[in-house]
C-alpha positions in Angstrom: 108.7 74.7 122.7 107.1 75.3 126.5 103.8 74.5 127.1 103.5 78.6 128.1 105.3 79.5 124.9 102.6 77.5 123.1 99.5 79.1 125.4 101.6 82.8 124.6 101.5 82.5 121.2 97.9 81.2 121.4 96.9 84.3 123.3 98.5 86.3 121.0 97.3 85.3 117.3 93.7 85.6 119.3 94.3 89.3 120.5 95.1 89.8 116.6 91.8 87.8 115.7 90.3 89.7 118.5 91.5 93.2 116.7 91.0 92.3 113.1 87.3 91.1 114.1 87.1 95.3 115.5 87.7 96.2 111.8 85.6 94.0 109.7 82.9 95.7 112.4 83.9 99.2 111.5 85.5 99.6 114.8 89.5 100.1 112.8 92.1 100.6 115.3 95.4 102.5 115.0 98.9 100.2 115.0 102.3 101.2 115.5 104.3 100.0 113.1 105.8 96.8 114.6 102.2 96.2 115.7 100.6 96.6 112.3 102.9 94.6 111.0 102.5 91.9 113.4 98.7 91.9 112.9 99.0 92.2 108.7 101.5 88.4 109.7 98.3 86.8 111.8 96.0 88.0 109.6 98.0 86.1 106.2 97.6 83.1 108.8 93.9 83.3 108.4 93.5 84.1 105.0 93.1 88.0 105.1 95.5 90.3 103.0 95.5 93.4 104.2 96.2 96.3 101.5 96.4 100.0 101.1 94.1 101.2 98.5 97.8 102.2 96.6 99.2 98.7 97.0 95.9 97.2 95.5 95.7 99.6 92.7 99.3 98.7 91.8 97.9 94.6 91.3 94.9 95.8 89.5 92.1 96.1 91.8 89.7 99.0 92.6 88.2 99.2 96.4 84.4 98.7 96.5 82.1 101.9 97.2 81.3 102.3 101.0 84.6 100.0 102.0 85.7 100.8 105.4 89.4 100.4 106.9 89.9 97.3 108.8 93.3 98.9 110.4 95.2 102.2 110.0 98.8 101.4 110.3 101.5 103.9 111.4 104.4 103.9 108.2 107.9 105.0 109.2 110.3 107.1 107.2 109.8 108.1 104.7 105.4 108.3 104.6 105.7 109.3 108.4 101.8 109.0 108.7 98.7 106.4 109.4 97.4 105.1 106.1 94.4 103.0 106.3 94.8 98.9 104.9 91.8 97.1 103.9 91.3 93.5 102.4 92.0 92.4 99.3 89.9 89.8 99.1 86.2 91.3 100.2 86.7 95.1 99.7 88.4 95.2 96.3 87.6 93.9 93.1 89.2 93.7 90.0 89.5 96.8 87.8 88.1 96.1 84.6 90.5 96.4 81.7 90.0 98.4 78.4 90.8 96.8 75.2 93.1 98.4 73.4 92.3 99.8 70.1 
């Protein structure tokens, strides 16, 4: 790999940083979807797993009161709409489960 393909990539991941960094400061912006989906792959790199509140519930988890999008991401066919993705790890926690009877 080039020396610029290196400083490209580099410049990249820390325009993602750079964006993600917007949302934790309740600043969210609004992705495309080949954008959002390249900012939900930087953000893995760094730890952060960013989840709609559907998604969560599906694993289990409940989002925190007063939790704010970190990104609203455009979805294609067949949602057609912006849905807001926050993360995992710091805005949900987990639902508590009832014993059964």
């Amino acid at each position: 790999m080039s020396r610029s393909n290196v400083i490209a990539k580099i410049n990249r991941l820390r325009a993602a940083l750079d964006t993600l960094e917007q949302g934790f400061n309740e600043h969210p912006v609004s992705t495309g979807d080949g954008e959002g989906y390249a900012l939900i792959k930087h953000a893995q790199k760094v730890g952060i797993e960013l989840v709609s509140e559907t998604a969560a519930r599906k694993q289990g988890y409940k989002l925190k009161k007063g939790a704010k999008p970190i990104l609203f991401k455009y979805f294609k066919a067949p949602i057609q709409k912006y849905i807001p993705l926050y993360d995992l790890h710091s805005q949900f926690v987990m639902e508590k489960r009832r014993c059964p009877d």
